[in-house]
N, C-alpha and C positions, 0 to 999 in steps of 0.2 A: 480265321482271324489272325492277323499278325502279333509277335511277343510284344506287351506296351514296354519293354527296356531293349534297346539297341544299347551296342557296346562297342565303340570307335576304336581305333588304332590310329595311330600315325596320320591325323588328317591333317590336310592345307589348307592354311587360311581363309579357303574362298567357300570351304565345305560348305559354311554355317555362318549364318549371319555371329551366333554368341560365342564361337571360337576366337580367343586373342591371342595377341603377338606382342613378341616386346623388342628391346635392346636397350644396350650402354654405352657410352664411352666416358672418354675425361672430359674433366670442365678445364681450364686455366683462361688465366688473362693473358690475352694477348697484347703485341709491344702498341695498338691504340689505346689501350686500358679496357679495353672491352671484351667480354667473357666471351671464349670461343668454345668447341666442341665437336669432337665428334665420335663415331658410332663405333665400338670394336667389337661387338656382340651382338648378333641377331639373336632375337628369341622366339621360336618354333611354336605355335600352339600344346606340342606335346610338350615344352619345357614351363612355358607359360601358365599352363593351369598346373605342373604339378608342382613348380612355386606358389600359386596360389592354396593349392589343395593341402599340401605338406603346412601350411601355416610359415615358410620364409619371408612373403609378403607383407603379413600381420608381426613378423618377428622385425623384419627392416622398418616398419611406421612405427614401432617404439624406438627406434635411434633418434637425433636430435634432427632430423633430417629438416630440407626446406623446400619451398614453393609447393608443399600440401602432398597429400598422401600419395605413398605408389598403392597403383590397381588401379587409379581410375582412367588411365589414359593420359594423362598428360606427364611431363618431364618432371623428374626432382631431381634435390641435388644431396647429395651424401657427401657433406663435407671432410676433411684431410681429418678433424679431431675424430671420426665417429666410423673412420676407414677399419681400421683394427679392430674394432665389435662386430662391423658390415662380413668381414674377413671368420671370426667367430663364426657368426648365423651360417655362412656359406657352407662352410669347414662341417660343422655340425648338420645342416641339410643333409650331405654326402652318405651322415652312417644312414639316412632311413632309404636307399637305394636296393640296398644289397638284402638278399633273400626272400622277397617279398613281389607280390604283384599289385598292383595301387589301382582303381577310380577314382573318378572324381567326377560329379554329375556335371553336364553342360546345362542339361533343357531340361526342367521337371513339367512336363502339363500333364491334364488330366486324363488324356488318353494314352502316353508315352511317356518313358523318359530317354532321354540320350545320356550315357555315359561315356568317358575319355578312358581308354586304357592309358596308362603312362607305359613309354620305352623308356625300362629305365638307364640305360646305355647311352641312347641320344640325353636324356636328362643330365647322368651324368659329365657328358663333355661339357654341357652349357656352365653346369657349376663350374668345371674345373677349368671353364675360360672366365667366368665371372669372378674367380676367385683368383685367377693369374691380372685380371682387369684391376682389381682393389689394390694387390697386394704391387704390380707396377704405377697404380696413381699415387698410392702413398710413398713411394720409395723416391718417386718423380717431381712430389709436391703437388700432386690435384688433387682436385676433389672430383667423385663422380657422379654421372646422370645416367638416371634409369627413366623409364617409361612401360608401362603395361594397361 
């Protein structure tokens, strides 16, 4: 009989149907008056649950944010007032990296469960592009969009 807990490393998107992805870029108006955008961060399943798992996801849907919650898939906006807290949560993600090794479950059923080892090195660089992403939308005047 097979162990009912697998324990993943580094998978790709297409492993598993409940593995997610995310990314970001700026928002701004563009010169029709109409809000543009685009992408300057992918985000990797191994970074995407351990935002989720770490609680930075649940700590960004407390900022004032708009068009409805991140995690569920669809776009939000983190506006210019609420960049510098966004910047905080990021900043503060960073210290729980170091010294430690993290899961975070994918699939709990009843004969198995799947867990996600996080890398936390790839996690790493994700923050410290997410956080180079805030900290040039605010400097720039945008506001930004996430997805997960």
């Amino acid at each position: 009989m097979s162990d009912p807990i697998e324990v993943w490393e580094s998978p790709q998107p297409d492993d598993h149907p409940e593995l997610r992805t995310g990314e970001a870029g700026w928002v701004w108006i563009g010169p029709a008056g109409e809000l543009e955008t685009n992408t300057r961060v992918s985000l990797t399943p191994n970074s995407t649950h351990a935002l989720l798992g770490h609680g930075v996801v649940d700590a960004l849907n407390e900022l004032p944010i708009e068009m409805g919650p991140l995690g569920v898939g669809r776009d939000i906006l983190i506006p210019q007032a609420a960049l510098d807290d966004a910047s905080e949560i990021l900043y503060e993600a960073d210290r729980k990296t170091y010294g430690a090794t993290w899961e975070f479950p994918l699939v709990r059923e009843v004969s198995r469960e799947l867990w996600l080892r996080i890398d936390n090195r790839e996690y790493q660089r994700s923050l410290a592009r997410l956080q180079d992403l805030v900290s040039a939308a605010s400097r720039s005047g945008h506001a930004v969009r996430m997805r997960i």
